[in-house]
C-alpha positions in Angstrom: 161.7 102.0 186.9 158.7 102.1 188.6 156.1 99.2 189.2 153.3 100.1 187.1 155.7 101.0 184.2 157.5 97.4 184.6 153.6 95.5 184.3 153.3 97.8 181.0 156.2 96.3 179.6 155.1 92.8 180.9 151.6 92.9 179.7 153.3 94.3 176.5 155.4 91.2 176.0 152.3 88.9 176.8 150.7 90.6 174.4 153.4 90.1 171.8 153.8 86.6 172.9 149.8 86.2 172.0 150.7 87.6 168.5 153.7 85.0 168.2 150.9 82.0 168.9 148.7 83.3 166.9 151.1 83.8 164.2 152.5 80.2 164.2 148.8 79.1 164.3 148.3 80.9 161.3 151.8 79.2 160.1 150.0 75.6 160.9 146.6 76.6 159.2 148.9 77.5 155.8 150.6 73.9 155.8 147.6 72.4 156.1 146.2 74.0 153.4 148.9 73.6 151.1 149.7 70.5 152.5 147.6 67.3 152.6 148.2 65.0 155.6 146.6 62.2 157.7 145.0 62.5 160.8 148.0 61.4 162.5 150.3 63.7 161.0 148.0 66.4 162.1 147.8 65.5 165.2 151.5 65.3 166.0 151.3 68.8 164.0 148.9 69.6 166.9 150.6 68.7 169.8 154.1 70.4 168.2 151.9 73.6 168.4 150.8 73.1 171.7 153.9 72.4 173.1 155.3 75.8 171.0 152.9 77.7 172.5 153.5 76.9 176.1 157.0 77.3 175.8 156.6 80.8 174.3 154.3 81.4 177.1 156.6 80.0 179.7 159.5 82.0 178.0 157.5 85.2 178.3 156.5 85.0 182.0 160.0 83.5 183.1 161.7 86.5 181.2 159.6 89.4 181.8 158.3 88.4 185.1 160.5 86.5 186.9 158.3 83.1 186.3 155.7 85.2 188.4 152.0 84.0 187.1 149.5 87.1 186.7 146.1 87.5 185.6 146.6 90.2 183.6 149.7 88.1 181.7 147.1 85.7 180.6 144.8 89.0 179.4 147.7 90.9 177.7 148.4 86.9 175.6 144.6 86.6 174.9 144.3 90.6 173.4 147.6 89.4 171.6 146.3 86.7 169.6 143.0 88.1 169.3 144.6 91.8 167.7 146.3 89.7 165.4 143.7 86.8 163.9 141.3 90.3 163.5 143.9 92.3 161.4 146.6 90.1 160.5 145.4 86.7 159.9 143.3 87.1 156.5 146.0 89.1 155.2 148.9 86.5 156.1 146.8 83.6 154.9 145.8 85.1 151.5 148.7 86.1 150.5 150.9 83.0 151.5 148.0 80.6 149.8 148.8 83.0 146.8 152.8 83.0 146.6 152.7 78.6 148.0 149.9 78.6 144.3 152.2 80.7 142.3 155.1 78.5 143.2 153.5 75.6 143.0 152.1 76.9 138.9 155.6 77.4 138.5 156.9 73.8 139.6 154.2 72.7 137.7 155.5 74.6 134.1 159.0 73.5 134.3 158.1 70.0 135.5 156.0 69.9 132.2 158.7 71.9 130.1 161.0 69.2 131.4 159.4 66.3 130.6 157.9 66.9 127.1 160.8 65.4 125.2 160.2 61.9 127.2 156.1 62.5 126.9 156.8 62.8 123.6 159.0 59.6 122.3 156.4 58.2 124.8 153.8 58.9 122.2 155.7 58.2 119.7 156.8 55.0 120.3 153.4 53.6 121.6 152.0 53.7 118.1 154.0 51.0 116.6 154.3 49.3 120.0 150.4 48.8 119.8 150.8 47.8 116.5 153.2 45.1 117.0 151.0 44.2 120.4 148.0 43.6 118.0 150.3 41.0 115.5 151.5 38.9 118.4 147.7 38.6 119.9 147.9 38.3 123.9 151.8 37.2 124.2 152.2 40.6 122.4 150.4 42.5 124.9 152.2 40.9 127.4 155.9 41.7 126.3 155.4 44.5 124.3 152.5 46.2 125.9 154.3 47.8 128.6 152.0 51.3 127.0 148.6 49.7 127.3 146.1 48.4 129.4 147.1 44.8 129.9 150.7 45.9 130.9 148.8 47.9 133.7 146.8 44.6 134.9 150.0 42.5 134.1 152.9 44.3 134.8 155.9 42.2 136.4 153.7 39.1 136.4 155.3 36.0 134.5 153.2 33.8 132.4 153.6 31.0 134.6 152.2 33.0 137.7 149.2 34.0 135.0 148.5 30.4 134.9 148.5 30.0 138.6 146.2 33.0 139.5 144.1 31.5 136.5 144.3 28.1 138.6 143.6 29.3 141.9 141.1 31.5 140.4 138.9 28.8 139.1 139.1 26.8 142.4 137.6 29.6 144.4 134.5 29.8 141.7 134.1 26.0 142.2 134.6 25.9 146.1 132.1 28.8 146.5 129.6 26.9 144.1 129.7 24.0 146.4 128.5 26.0 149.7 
């Protein structure tokens, strides 16, 4: 094979490799979309892709090349991700968003299809749980009112550690009078 023909094939692997990163860029930009995360998360998300991409890079010159660096290798990987964030990208991104949304609409109907029958005795039973809640005054809302909004407030905390939050509450109003 001759020389020139050999840098073809080279510039068309750098060029390919370009499309790769630019692919798994795209891949990142999805997640993150779908996805929710921290600013930590995304920054380890960011150095993962980093580090991706100059292994695919190093993979490309070391296999094509020989581990020879050349300009044009750096060109052919530029062209590469640029060809494919101008015609690929929208079309990857739209229609993943669309299938992740679909799936998601999906999860969504058969975790409500799933839990209607406990939604359900849920509702059902709160009626006379309120009820009974109102008879007994606050003790009810206490023990029975696991549906309402003191059970929310109150939930796990004994009566006795009421009376001490009560306690400690009322000498942080009086120590904050006095200075």
């Amino acid at each position: 094979m001759s020389l020139i023909v050999e840098q073809v094939y080279i510039f068309f692997y750098a060029v390919l490799a370009g499309v790769i990163i630019a692919f798994l860029y795209d891949v990142l930009r999805i997640k993150r979309r779908a996805i929710k995360t921290n600013v930590v998360i995304l920054s380890i998300e960011d150095i993962i892709y980093w580090l991706l991409s100059a292994i695919i890079v190093f993979l490309t010159v070391y296999n094509s090349n020989d581990g020879q660096m050349r300009g044009f290798i750096f060109l052919g990987n530029i062209l590469g991700v640029t060809l494919y964030l101008s015609v690929f990208s929208r079309l990857v991104i739209a229609s993943s968003m669309m299938i992740i949304n679909f799936i998601k609409k999906v999860l969504l109907f058969i975790w409500k299809v799933v839990t209607y029958p406990f939604r359900l005795i849920f509702k059902i039973l709160s009626v006379p749980l309120r009820f009974i809640g109102g008879c007994f005054g606050k003790l009810g809302r206490l023990l029975f009112g696991l549906f309402g909004k003191a059970a929310r407030k109150a939930k796990g905390v004994a009566i006795g550690r009421l009376k001490k939050v009560k306690l400690w509450s009322r000498f942080k109003r009086k120590v904050r009078k006095k200075t």
